[in-house]
C-alpha atoms as an extended CHARMM CRD file, in Angstrom:
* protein
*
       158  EXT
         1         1  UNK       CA              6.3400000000       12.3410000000      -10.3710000000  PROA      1               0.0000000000
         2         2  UNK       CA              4.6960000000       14.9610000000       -8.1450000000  PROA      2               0.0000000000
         3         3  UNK       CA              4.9550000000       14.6850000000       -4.4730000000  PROA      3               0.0000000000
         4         4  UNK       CA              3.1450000000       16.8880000000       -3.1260000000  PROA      4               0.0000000000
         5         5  UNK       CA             -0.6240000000       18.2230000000       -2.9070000000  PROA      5               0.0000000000
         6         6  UNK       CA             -1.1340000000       13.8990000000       -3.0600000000  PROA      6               0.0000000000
         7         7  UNK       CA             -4.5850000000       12.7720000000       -2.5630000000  PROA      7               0.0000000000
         8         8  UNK       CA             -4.3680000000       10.6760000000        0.4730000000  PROA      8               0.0000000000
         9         9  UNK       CA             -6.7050000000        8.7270000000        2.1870000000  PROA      9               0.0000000000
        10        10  UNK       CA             -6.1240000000        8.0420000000        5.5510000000  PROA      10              0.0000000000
        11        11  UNK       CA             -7.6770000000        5.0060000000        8.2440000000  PROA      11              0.0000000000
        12        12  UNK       CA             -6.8220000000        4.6430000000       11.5850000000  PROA      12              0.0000000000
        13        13  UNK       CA             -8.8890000000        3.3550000000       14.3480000000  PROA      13              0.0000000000
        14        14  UNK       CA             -7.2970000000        5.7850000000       16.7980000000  PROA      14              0.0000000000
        15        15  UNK       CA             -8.6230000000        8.6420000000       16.7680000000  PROA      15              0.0000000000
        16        16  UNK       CA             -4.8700000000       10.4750000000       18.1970000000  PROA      16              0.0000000000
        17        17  UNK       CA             -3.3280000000        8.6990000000       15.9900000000  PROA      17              0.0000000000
        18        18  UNK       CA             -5.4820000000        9.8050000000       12.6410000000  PROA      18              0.0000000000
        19        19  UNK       CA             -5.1740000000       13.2490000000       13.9820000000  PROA      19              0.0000000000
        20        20  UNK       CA             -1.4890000000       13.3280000000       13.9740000000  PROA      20              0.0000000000
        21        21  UNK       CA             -0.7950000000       11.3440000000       11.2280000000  PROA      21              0.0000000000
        22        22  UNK       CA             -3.2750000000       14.0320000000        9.3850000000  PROA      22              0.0000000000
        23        23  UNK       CA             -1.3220000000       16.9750000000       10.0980000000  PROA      23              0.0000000000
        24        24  UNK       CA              2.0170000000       15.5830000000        9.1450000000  PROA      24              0.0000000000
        25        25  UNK       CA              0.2870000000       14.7190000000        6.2020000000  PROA      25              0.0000000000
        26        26  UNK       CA             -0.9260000000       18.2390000000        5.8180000000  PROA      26              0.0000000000
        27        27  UNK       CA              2.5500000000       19.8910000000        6.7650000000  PROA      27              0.0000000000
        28        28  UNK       CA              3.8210000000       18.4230000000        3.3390000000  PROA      28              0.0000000000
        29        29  UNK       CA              0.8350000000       19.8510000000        1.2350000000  PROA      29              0.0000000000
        30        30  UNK       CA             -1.0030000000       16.7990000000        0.6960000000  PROA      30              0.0000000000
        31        31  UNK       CA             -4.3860000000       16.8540000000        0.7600000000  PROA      31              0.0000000000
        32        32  UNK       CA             -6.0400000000       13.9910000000        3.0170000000  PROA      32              0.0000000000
        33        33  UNK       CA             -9.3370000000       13.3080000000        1.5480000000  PROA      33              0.0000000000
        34        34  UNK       CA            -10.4510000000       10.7990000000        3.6360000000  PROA      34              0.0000000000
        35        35  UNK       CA             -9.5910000000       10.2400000000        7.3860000000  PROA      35              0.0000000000
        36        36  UNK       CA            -11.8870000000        7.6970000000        8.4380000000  PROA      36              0.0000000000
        37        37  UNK       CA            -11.9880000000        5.0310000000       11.4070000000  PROA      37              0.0000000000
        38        38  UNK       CA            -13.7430000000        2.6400000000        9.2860000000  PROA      38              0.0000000000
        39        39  UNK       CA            -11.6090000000       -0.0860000000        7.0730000000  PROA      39              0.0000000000
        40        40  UNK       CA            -14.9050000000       -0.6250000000        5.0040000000  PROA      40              0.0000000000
        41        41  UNK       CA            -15.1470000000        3.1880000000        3.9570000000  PROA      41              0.0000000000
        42        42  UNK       CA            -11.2980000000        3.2100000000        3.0770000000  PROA      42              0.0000000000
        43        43  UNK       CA            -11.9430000000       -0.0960000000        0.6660000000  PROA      43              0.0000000000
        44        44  UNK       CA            -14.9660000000        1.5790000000       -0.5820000000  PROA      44              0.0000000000
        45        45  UNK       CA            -13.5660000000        4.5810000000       -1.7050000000  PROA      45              0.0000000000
        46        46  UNK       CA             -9.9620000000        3.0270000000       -2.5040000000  PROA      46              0.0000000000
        47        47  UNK       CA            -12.5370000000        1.1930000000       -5.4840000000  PROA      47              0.0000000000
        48        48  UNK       CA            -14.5100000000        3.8100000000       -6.3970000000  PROA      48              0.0000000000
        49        49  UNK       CA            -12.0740000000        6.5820000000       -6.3820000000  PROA      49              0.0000000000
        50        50  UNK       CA             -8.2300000000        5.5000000000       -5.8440000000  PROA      50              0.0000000000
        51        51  UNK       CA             -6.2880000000        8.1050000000       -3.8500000000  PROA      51              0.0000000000
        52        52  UNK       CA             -2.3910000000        8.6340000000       -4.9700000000  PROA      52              0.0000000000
        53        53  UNK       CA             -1.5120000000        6.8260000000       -1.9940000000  PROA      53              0.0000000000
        54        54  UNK       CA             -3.5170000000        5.0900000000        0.9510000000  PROA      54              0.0000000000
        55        55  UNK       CA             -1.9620000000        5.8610000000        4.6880000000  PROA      55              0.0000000000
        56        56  UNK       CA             -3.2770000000        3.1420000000        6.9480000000  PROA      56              0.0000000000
        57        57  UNK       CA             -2.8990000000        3.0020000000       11.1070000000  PROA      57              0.0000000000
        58        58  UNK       CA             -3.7700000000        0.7430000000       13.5930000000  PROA      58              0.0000000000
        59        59  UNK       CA             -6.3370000000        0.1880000000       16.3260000000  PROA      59              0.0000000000
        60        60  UNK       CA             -9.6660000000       -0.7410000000       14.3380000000  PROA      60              0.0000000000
        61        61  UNK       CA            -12.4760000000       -1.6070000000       15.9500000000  PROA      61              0.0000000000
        62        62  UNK       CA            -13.7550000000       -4.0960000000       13.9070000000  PROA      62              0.0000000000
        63        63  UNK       CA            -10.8510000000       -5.3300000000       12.0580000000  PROA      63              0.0000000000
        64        64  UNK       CA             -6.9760000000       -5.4890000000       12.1280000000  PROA      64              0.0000000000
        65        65  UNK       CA             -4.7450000000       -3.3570000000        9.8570000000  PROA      65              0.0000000000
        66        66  UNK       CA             -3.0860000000       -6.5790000000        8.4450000000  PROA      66              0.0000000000
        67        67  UNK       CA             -6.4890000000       -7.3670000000        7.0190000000  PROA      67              0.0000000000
        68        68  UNK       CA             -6.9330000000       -3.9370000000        5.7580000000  PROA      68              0.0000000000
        69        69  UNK       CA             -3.2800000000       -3.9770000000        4.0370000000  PROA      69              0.0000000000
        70        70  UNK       CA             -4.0860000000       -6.9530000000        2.2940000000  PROA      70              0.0000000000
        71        71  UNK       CA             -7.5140000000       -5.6240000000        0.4150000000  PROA      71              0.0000000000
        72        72  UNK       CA             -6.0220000000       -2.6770000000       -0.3690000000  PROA      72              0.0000000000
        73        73  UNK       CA             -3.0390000000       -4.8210000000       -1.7850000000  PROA      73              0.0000000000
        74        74  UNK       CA             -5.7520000000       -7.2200000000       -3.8360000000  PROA      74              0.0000000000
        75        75  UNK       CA             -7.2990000000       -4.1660000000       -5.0520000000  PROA      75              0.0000000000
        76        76  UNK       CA             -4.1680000000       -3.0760000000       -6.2790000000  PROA      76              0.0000000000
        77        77  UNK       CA             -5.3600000000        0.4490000000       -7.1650000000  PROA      77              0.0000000000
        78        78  UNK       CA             -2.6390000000        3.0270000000       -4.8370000000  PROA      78              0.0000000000
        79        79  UNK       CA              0.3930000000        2.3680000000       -3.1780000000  PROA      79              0.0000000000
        80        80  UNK       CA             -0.0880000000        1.8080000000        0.6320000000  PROA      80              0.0000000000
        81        81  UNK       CA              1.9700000000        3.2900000000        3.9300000000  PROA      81              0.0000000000
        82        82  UNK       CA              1.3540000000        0.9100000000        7.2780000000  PROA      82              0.0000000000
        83        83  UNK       CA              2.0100000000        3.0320000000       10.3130000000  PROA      83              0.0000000000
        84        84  UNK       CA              2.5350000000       -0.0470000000       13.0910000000  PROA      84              0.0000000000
        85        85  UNK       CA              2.7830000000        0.3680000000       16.7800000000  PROA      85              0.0000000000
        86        86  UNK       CA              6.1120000000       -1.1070000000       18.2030000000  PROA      86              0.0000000000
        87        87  UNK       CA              4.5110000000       -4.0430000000       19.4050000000  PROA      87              0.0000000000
        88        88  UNK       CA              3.1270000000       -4.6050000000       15.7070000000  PROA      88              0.0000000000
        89        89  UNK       CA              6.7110000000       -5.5520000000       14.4320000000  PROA      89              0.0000000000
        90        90  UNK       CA              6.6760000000       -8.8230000000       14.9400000000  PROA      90              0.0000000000
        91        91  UNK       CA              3.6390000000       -9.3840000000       12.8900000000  PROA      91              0.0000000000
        92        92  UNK       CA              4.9440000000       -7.3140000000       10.3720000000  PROA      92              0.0000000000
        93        93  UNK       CA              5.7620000000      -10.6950000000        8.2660000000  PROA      93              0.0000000000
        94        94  UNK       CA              2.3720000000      -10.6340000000        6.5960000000  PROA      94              0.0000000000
        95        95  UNK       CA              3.1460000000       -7.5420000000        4.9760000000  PROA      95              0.0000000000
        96        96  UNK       CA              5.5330000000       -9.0070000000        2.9760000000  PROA      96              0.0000000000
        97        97  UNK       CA              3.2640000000      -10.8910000000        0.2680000000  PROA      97              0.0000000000
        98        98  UNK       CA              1.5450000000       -7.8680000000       -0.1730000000  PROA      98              0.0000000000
        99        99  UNK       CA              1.9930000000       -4.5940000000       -2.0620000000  PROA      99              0.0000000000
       100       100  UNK       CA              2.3680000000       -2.6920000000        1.0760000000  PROA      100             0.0000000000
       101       101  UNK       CA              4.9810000000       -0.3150000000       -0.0230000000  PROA      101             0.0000000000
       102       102  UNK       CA              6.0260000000        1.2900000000        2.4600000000  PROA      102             0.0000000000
       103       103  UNK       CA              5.6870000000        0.5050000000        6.3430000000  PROA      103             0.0000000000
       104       104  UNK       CA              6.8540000000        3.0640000000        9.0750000000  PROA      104             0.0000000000
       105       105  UNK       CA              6.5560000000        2.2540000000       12.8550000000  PROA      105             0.0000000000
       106       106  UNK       CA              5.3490000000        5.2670000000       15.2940000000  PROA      106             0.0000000000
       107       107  UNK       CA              6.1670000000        7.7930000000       16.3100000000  PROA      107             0.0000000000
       108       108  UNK       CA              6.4520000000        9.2080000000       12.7950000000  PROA      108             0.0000000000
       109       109  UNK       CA              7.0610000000       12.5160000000       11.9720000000  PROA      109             0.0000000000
       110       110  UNK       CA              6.4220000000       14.7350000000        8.3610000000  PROA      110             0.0000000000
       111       111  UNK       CA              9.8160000000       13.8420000000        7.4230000000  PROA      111             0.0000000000
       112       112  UNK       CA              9.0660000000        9.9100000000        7.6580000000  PROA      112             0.0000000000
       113       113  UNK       CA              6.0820000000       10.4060000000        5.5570000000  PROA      113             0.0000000000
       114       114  UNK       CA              7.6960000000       12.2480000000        3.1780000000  PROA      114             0.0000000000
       115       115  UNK       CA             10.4060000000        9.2950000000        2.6550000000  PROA      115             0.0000000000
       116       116  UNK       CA              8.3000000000        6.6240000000        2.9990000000  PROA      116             0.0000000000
       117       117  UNK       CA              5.5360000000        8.2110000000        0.8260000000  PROA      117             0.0000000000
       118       118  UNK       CA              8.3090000000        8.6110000000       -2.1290000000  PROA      118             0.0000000000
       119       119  UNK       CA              9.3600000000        4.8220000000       -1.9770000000  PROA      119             0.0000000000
       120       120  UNK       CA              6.1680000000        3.9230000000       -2.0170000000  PROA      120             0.0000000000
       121       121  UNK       CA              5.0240000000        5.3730000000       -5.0080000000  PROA      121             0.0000000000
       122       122  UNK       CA              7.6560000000        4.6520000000       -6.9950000000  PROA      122             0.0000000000
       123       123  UNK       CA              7.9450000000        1.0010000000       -5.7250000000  PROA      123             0.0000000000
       124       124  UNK       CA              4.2100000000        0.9420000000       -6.8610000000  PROA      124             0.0000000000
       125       125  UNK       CA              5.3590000000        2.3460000000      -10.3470000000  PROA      125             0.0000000000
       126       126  UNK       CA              7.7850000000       -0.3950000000      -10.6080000000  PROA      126             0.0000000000
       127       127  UNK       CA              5.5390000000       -3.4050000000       -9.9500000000  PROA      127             0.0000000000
       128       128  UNK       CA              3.0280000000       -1.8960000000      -12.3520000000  PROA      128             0.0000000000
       129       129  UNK       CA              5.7250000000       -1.4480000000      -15.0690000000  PROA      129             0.0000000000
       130       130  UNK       CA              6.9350000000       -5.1220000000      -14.9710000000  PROA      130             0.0000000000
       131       131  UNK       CA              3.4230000000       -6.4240000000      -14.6550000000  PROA      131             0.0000000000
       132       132  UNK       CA              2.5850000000       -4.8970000000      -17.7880000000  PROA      132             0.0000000000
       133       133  UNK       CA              5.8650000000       -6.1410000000      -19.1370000000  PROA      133             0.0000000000
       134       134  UNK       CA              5.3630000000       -9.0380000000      -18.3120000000  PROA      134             0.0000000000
       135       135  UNK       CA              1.9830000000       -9.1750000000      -20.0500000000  PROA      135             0.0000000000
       136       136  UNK       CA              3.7890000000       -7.8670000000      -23.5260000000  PROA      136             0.0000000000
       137       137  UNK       CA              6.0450000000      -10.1910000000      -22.5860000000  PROA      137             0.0000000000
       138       138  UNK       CA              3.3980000000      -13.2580000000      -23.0380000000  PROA      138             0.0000000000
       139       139  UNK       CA              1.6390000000      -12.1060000000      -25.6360000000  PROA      139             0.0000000000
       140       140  UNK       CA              5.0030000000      -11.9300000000      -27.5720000000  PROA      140             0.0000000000
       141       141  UNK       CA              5.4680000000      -15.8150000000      -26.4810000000  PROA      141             0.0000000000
       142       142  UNK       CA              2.0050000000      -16.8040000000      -27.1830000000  PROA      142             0.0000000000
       143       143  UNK       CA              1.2070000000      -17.6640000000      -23.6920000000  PROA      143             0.0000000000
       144       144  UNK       CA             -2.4290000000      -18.4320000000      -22.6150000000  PROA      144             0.0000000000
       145       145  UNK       CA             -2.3830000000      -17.3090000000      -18.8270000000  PROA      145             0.0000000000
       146       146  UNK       CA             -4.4140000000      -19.9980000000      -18.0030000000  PROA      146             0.0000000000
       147       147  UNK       CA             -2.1960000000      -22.1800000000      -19.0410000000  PROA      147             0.0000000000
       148       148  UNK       CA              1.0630000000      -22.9700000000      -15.9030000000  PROA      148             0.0000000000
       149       149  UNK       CA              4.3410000000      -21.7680000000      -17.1950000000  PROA      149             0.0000000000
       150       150  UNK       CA              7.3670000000      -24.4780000000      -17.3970000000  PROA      150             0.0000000000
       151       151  UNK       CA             10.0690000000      -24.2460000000      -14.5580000000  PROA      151             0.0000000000
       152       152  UNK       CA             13.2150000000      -24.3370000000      -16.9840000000  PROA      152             0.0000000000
       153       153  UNK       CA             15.3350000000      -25.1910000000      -13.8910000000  PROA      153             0.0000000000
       154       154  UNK       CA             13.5850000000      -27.8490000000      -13.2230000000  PROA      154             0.0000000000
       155       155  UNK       CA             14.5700000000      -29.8650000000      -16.6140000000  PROA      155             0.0000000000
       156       156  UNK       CA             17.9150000000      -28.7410000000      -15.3570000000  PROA      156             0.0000000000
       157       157  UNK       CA             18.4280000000      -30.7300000000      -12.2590000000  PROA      157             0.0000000000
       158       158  UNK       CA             19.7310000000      -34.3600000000      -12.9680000000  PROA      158             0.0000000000
């Protein structure tokens, strides 16, 4: 897997922060595609046009970047990057139902990135892999996904 000259699309509502995050981003050969203040454009072209990875910030205007995270994560198109503020930590928790890959807290450098890009793609890789195994996996059993699967465990307990 290639990591550099990545498509990446990048939100933040700060403009600062979009600016530095966009020239780390550059410093490692990507090409950002999209640096955009809006979390409706980033959803928008995340569905018409998935990047390799999405980069998302903080600071929207009208929205939050936990809201953001978690359309991107239905979507489930590219891997995602959060860049929180410190004080963002502690909300951090709703992250963790989602396919945010990756989540880095500022300041972050071209060397954070470049780590937490690489984990994120290939964490993104993984949960594709054993969806899709698990797929073969009911076909092979004759499962009908609308139908709930049986909690062997729970026959178990007396």
């Amino acid at each position: 897997m290639k990591d550099s000259n990545l498509k990446i699309y990048l939100a933040s509502g700060d403009d600062g922060q979009r600016k530095v995050l966009q020239a780390n981003l550059e410093l490692l050969t990507h090409q950002v595609e999209l640096s955009t203040p809006s979390p409706a454009v980033m959803i928008r072209r995340c569905q018409e046009n998935p990047p390799d990875i999405a980069v998302v910030g903080t600071r929207f205007q009208e929205d939050d970047c936990f809201r953001l995270l978690n359309e991107l994560s239905e979507l489930n198109v590219c891997p995602a990057v959060a860049v929180l503020e410190h004080q963002d930590i502690d909300r951090s928790h709703r992250l963790m139902a989602d396919q945010v890959m990756g989540v880095l807290v500022q300041p972050v450098n071209d060397r954070d990135l470049r780590t937490a890009i690489y984990l994120a793609r290939r964490r993104f890789d993984q949960s594709k892999l054993m969806k899709q195994r698990i797929s073969e996996l009911k076909e092979t059993l004759g499962h009908n996904d609308d139908e709930p699967i049986d909690d062997e465990s729970e026959e178990a307990s007396p």
